[in-house]
N, C-alpha and C positions, 0 to 999 in steps of 0.2 A: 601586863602583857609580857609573856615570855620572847625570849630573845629571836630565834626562829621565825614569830609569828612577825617581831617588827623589822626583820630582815627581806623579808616577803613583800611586807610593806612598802619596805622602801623602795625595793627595785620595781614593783608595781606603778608607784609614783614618774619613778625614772622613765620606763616604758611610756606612761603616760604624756609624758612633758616631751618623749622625742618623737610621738605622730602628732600632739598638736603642734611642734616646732617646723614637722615636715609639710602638715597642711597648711601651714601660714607661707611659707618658703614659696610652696608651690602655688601657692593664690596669688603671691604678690609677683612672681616670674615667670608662668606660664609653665614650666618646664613640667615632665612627665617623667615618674621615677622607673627604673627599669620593672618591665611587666613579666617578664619570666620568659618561656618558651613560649613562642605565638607564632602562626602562619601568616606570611605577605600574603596580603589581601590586595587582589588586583585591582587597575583602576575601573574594568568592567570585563566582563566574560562573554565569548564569542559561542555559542553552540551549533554545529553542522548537523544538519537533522540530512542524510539519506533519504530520498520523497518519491516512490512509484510514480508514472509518470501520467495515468489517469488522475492521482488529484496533485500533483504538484500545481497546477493554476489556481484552486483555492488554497493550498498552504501557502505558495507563495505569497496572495494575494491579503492570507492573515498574519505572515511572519512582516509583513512592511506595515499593516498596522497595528502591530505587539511590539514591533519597532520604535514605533513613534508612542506609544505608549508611554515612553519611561518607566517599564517593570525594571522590578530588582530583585534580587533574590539576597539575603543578608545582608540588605547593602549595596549591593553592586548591582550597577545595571546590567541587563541581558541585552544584548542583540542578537538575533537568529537569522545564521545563514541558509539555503535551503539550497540542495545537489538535488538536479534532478536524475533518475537513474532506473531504468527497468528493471524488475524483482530479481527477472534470470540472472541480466548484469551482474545485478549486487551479488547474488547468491554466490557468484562464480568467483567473485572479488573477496569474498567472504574465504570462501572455501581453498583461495591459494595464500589467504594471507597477505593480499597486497594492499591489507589496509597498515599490516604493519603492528598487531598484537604482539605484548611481550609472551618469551618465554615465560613455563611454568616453573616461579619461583622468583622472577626479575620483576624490579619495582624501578618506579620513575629514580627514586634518588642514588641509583645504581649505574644509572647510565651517566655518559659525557653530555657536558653542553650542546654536542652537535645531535646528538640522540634524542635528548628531550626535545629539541627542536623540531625534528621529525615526526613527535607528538602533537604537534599545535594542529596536525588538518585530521587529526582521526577522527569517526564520527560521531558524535555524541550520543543518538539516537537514530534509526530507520526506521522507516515506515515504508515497506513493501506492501504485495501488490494483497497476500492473504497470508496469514497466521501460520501455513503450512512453510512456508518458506522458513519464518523463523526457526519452526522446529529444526527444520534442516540445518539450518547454519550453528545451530544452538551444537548440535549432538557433535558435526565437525569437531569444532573447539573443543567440546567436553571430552571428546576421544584423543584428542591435542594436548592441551591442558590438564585434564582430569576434576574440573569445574565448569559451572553455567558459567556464560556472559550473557545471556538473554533467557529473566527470569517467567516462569509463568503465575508465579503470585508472590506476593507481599506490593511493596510502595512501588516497586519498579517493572511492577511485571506488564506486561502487554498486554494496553490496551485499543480496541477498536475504535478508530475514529470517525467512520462513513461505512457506510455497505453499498455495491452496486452489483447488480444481478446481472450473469448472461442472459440474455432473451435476444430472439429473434425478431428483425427487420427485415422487413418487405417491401419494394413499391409494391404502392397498393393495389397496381392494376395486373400485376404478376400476382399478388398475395389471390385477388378474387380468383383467378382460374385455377391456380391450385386449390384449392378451398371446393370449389364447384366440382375439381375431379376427383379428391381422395379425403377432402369431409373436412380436413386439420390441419396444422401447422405442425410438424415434428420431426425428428431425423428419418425418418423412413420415409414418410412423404419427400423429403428434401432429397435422397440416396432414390428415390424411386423419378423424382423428375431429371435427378443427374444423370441417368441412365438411359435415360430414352431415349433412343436411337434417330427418331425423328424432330428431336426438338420441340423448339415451345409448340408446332401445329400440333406433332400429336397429340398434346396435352392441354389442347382447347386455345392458345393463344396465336397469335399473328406471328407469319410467317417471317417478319421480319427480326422479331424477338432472334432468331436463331436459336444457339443452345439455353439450356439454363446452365448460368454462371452462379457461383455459390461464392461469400463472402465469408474468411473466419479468419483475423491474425495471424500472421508469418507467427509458429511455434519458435522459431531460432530465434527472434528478434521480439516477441512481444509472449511473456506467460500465459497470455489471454488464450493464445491458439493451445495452448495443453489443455487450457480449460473447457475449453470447443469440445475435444476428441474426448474428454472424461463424462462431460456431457453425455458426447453421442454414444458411449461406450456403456454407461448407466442405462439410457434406453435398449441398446441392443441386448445387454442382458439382463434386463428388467428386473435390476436390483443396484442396491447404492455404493457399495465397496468393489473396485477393479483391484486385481492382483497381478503380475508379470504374464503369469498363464494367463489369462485372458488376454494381454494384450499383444501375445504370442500364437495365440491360436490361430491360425489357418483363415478359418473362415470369416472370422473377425478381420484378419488383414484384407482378405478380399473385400470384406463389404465397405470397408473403411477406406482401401484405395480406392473403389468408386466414387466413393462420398467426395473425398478429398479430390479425384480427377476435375471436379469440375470447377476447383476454384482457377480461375484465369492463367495468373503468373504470381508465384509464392516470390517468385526471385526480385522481381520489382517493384515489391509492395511495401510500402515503412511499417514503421513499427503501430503509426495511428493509421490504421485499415479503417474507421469511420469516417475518419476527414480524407481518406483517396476517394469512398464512397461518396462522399459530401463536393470532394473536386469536380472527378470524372463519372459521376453517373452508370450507366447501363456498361459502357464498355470496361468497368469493375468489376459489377456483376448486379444479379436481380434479388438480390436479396441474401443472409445468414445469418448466422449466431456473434454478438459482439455484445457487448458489455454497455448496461442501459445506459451509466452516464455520458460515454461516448456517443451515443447514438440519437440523446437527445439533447448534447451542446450541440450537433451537427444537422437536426432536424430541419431548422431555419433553413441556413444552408442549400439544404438537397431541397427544401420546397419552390427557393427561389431559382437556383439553375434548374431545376428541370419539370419542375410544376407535376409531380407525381408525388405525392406526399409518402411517407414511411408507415407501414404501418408495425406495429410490436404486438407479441405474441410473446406468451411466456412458458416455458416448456416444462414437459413433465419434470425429468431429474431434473435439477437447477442445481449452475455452481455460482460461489459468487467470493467477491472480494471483500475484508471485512479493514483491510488497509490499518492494522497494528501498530498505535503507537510503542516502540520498542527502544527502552533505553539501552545503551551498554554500561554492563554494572564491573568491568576489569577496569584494574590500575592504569591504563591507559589516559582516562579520564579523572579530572578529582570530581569531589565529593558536589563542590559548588558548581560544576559543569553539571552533573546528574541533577542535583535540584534545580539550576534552571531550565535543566529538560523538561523536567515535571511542571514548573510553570506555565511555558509554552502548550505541553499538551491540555493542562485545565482551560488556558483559553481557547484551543482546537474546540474542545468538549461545552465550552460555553453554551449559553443560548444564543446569542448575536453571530454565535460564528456558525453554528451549526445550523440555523436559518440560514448566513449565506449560503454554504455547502448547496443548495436546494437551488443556486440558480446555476449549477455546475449539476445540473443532474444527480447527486450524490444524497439517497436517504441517510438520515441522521443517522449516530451511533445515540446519541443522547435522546430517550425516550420521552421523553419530556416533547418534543418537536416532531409533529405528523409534517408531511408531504406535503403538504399544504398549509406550511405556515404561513409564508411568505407569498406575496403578489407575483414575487418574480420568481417565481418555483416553474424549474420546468414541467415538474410534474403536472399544476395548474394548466401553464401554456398549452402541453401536449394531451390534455387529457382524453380527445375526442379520437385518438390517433391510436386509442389499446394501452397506456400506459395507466396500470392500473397502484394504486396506492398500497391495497393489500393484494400479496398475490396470492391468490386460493389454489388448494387441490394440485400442488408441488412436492417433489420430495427432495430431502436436500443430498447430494452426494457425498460419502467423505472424501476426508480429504487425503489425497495421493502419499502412499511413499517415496522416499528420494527410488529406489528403484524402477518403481510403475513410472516416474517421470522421466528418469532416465532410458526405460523400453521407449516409452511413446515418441521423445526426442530421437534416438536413432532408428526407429521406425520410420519418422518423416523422414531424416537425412538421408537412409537408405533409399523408402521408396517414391518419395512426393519433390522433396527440394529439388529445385532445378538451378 
């Protein structure tokens, strides 16, 4: 053995004899030798999910038990808070920054103690009211920034958790006479009974009816009401895409301010226009366009006050909510805040959860689960009522630019808000 080789040796030896001297050390002391660079690992992680405010009752009602679950994500248990919050709201909160995004360039460990602290309520994830929103708030920041914070694919991009269609509700005993006089249920029927100068007589109903009162979400207070007017707007020009000029046009604002003339009072109506209807009855109105899961948490309701059942109707254009699980992927959040966002939404998307979903009016995102999975579906309940599982012979609308939603909003404020 040349020299070299049993120098090698030796200190080979050496090396050897000082980690079995370390694992002995530490087997018999408990102690833990230093591990290098590592991250505090919280004692559990808090995630604030932003929630539209048609299913914040079943998120919330899954976030308390994914709560008692005991999920964890690496380790650390998750608990989920859930903000309830209307899409407009959000968007509006989004778009001035008062959630509190950094600068482009500025990372958490750049800020002071009081700074990061200011961090602890941002929001982990939103879930608005449809996917088009997201886009919107996405492109702000991106024009801000010069990156997404709300991806549309890989691990974090948005996904859908429930769908629920605008369609049309009726009492039923209003739905028959129009039906008897103009064949259908559709916006032009709807603009041709708001119109009429003599009320429900001339249009076949009892004189005490008086006018027809139309029902569609306060646009300033609920996204639902833009969805209404993009609806009725799809019909009027019988095709699926609306542009600025269309919703500029002349004749279109006249037919539209009629349409719109006969909803009651925009000003004193909340943001849930199904449960005023569900309160107050006739003197609401006789019937509009509102969004099925609304209309069938509420059906009970309006059958017991007023003993005239609802009936639904589904409309040619159709627009509808698809309610986007959406994480934020900026340094705002860390890494194990995003993944326990992603927990949360697998169990939204579950099968147990997504059969709840069904007694909140809300068809699944997860395919796997018809309408009728569950006993306590209201689709089941209401089924004798026109609430149909598939809807056939629909077209879908796209969906709005921040522009077209911006016309349409100061078109009300102009000429409807009161």
């Amino acid at each position: 053995m040349n020299r070299t080789r049993a120098i090698f040796i030796a200190i080979l030896a050496v090396a050897i004899l000082i980690v079995a001297a370390s694992l002995i050390w530490r087997g018999t002391t408990g102690a833990v030798s230093d591990p290098g660079l590592t991250v505090d690992r919280p004692e559990a992680v808090t995630i604030r999910i932003l929630t539209a405010l048609p299913v914040e009752p079943w998120v919330r009602s899954a976030a308390a038990e994914f709560n008692r679950s005991n999920a964890t994500v690496d380790g650390v248990p998750i608990q989920v808070e859930v903000i309830g919050m209307d899409g407009l709201s959000a968007l509006g909160r989004w778009d001035r920054n008062e959630f509190g995004a950094l600068e482009a360039g500025m990372t958490p460990d750049a800020l002071t103690p009081e700074q990061r602290a200011q961090l602890a309520d941002f929001p982990t994830a939103w879930i608005p009211d449809s996917r088009y929103l997201v886009e919107l708030a996405n492109a702000s920041y991106k024009e801000r920034l010069g990156r997404d914070v709300f991806l549309t694919d890989g691990e974090y991009r948005a996904r859908p958790i429930a769908i629920s269609l605008f369609t049309w509700g009726l009492y039923a005993s209003r739905a028959n006479v129009l039906e008897a006089k103009f064949g259908e249920i559709n916006w032009q029927t709807i603009h041709d009974a708001a119109i009429a100068r003599g009320g429900w007589p001339e249009l076949g109903g009892e004189a005490g009816w008086g006018f027809f009162k139309l029902v569609v979400p306060n646009p300033s207070k609920n996204v639902g009401g833009l969805a209404a007017m993009i609806s009725a707007a799809g019909e009027y020009y019988d095709r699926t895409d609306i542009s600025v000029e269309d919703v500029t046009n002349p004749e279109f604002q006249k037919w539209l301010s009629e349409l719109m003339g006969a909803v009651t009072d925009f000003s004193s109506a909340s943001a849930y226009t199904a449960e005023d209807f569900a309160l107050f009855g006739y003197s609401v109105g006789d019937g509009g366009q509102l969004l099925e899961s609304d209309l069938l948490q509420n059906m009970q309701g309006i059958l017991t006050r007023w003993e005239d059942p609802l009936r639904l109707y589904y409309p040619a254009y159709v627009t509808w909510f698809d309610f986007p699980f959406t994480v934020w992927v900026g340094p705002e959040t860390s890494a194990l805040d995003k993944n326990a966002a992603l927990e949360f939404q697998r169990f939204l998307l579950s099968d147990t959860q997504q059969q709840a979903a069904l007694q909140y009016g809300l068809r699944p995102a997860n395919p796997n689960i018809p309408v009728d999975a569950a006993p306590e579906s209201l689709f089941t309940t209401w089924q004798d009522t026109g609430v149909q599982a598939v809807v056939p012979r629909t077209t879908a609308m796209r969906s709005p630019d921040r522009d077209v939603l911006l016309a349409l909003l100061r078109w009300f404020e102009l000429n409807v808000a009161q």
